[in-house]
C-alpha positions in Angstrom: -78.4 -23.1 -224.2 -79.2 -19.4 -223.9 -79.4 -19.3 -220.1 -75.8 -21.3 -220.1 -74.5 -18.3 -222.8 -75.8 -15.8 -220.6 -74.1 -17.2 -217.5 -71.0 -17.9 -219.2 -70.7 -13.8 -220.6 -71.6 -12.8 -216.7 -68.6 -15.0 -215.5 -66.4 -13.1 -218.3 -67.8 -9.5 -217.6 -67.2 -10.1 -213.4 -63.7 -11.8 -214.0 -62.4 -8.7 -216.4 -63.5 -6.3 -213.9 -62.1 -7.9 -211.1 -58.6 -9.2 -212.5 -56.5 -5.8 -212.0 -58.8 -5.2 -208.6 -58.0 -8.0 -206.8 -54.4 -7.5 -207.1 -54.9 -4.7 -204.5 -56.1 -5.6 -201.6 -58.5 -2.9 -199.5 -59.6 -3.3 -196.3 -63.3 -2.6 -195.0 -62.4 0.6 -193.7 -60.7 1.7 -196.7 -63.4 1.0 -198.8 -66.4 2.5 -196.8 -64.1 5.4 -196.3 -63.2 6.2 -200.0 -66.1 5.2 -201.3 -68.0 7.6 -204.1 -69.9 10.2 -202.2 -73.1 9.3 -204.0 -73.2 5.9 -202.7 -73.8 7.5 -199.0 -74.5 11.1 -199.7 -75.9 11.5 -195.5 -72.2 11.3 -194.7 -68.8 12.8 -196.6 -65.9 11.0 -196.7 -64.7 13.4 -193.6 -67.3 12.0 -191.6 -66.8 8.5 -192.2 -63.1 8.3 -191.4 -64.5 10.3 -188.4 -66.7 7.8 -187.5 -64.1 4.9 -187.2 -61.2 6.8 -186.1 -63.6 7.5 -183.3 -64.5 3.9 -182.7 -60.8 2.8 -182.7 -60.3 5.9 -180.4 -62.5 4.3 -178.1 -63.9 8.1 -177.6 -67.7 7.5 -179.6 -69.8 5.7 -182.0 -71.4 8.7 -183.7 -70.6 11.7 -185.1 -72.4 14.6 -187.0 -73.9 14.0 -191.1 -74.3 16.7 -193.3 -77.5 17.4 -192.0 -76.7 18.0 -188.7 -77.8 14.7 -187.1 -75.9 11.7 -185.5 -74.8 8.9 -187.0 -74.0 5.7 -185.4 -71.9 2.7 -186.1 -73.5 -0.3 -185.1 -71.5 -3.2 -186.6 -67.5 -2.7 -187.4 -66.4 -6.5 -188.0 -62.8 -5.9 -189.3 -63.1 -10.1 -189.4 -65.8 -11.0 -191.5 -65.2 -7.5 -193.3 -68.9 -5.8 -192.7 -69.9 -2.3 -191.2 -73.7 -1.1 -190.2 -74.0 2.4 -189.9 -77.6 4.1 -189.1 -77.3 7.3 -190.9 -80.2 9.2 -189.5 -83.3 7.9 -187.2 -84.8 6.4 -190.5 -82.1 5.2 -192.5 -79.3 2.3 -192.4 -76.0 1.8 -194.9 -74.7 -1.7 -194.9 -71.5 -2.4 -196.3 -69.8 -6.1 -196.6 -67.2 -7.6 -198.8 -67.5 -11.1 -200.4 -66.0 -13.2 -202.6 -66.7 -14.9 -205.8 -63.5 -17.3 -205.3 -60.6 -16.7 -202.5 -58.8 -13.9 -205.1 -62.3 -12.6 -206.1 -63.6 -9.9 -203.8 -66.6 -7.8 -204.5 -68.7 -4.9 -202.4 -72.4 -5.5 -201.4 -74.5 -2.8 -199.9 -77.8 -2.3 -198.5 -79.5 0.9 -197.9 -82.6 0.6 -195.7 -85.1 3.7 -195.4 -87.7 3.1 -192.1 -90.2 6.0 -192.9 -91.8 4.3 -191.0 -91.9 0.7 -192.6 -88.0 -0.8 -193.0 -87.5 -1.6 -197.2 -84.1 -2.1 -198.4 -82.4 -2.1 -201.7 -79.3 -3.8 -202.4 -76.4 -2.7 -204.7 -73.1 -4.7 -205.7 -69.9 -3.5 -207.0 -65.7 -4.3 -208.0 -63.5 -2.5 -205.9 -63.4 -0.1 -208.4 -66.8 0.6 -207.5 -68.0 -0.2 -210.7 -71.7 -1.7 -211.2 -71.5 -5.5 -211.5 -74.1 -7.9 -212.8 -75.1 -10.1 -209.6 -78.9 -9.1 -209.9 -80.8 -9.7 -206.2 -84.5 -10.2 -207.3 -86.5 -9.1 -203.6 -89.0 -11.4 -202.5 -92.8 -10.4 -202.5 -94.5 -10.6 -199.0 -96.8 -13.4 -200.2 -93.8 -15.3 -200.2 -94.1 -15.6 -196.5 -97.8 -16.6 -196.8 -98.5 -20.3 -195.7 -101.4 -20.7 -198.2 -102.5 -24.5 -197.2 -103.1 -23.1 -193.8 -106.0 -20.8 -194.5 -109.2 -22.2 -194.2 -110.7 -21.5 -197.2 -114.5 -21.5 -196.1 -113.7 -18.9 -193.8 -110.9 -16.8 -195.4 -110.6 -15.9 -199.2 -107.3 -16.1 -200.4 -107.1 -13.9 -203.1 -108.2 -11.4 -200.5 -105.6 -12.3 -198.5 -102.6 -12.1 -201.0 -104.3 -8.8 -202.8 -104.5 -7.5 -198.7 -100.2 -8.3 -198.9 -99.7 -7.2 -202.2 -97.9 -4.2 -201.3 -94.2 -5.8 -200.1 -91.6 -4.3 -197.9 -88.8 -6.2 -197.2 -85.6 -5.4 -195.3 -82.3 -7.1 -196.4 -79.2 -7.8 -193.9 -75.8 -9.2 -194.7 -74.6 -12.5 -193.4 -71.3 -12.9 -191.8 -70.7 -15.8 -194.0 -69.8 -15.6 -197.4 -71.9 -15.0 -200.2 -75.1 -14.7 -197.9 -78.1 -12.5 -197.5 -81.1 -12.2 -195.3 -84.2 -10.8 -195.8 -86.8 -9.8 -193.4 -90.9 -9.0 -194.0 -92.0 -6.2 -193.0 -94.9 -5.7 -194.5 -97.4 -6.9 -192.0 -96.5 -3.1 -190.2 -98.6 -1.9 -193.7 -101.8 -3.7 -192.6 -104.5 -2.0 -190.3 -105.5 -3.5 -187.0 -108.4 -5.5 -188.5 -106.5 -7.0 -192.0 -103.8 -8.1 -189.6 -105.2 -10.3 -186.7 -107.3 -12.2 -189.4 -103.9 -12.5 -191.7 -100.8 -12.5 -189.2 -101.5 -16.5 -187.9 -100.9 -17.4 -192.0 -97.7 -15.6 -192.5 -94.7 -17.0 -191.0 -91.6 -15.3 -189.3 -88.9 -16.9 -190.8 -85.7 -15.4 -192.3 -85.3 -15.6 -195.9 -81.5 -17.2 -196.6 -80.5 -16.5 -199.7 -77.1 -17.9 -200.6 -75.2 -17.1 -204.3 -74.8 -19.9 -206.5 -73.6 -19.8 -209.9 -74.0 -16.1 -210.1 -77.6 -16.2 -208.8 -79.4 -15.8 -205.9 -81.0 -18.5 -204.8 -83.5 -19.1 -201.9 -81.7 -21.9 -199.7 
């Protein structure tokens, strides 16, 4: 009964902050271009229009942050409404709109740091770029762990999970709808020695994880 409550006052909360905002539409550039400062403080608001007005220009795909450094656009997918842009060597901003129903739209991004292992985090916001309850809860790298594969006269287990304890996981957008990847990365954390014995138990695999019901759920 509580859980139902609880989902029901999440519906209400998203719905008022999205009934004005979806009654203007903004496009991907628009957003990633007016966006608060804070949200990508490696590049003004000056640099960012810079950045796309230069990719329409067909002239270049980087230009200078506020440090000095390039910055590239890797992804700008007018279409499915998503932009990558690496913001230094060591870190990437994602940006992609979705939609809780076809009038609905809302603003995810990820911000990945490689320094030098890749771990993301993952905000979401109205197009007022207020906070908005749609919690992502990042998987643990034992996750990935095929357990009933380790031979467990040879291997200890508990060894093996402590070993992966430490999780870094990177997080991508989808081009559909309501859809996010994630990655583990935390075998990179692991010396030479921990990994040969623990790499053939941990599989590859993307993590889908698709939003249903206002929750994340592992598809």
């Amino acid at each position: 009964m509580k859980k139902n409550l609880l989902h029901k006052n999440n519906w209400l909360i998203i719905s008022s902050l999205f009934i004005v905002q979806s009654l203007f539409s903004q496009s991907i550039e628009e957003l990633y271009v007016k966006m608060p400062d804070i949200l990508n403080p490696t590049l003004s608001s000056q640099n960012r229009l810079e950045l796309l007005e230069y990719h329409k220009a067909h002239q270049s795909d980087s230009t200078a942050n506020r440090f000095g450094n390039q910055a590239y656009l890797m992804v700008m997918d007018t279409l499915n409404e998503r932009i990558i842009v690496k913001n230094t060597p060591t870190s990437t901003f994602e940006m992609k709109i979705n939609y809780l129903t076809d009038s609905i739209p809302y603003i995810g991004i990820i911000k990945t740091i490689c320094a030098p292992i890749c771990q993301s985090t993952i905000e979401f916001y109205d197009t007022a770029w207020n906070v908005i309850p749609l919690k992502f809860e990042m998987p643990k790298a034992y996750e990935w762990l095929n357990d009933r594969d380790i031979p467990a006269d040879k291997i200890d287990l508990d060894w093996v999970r402590k070993t992966i304890g430490i999780s870094f996981v990177s997080l991508n957008f989808a081009n559909e709808n309501n859809v996010i990847f994630a990655k583990n990365n935390s075998l990179d954390f692991l010396n030479e020695a921990d990994k040969k014995i623990i790499r053939p138990f941990v599989s590859d695999s993307l993590f889908k994880y698709k939003l249903d019901k206002l929750k994340w759920t592992l598809k």
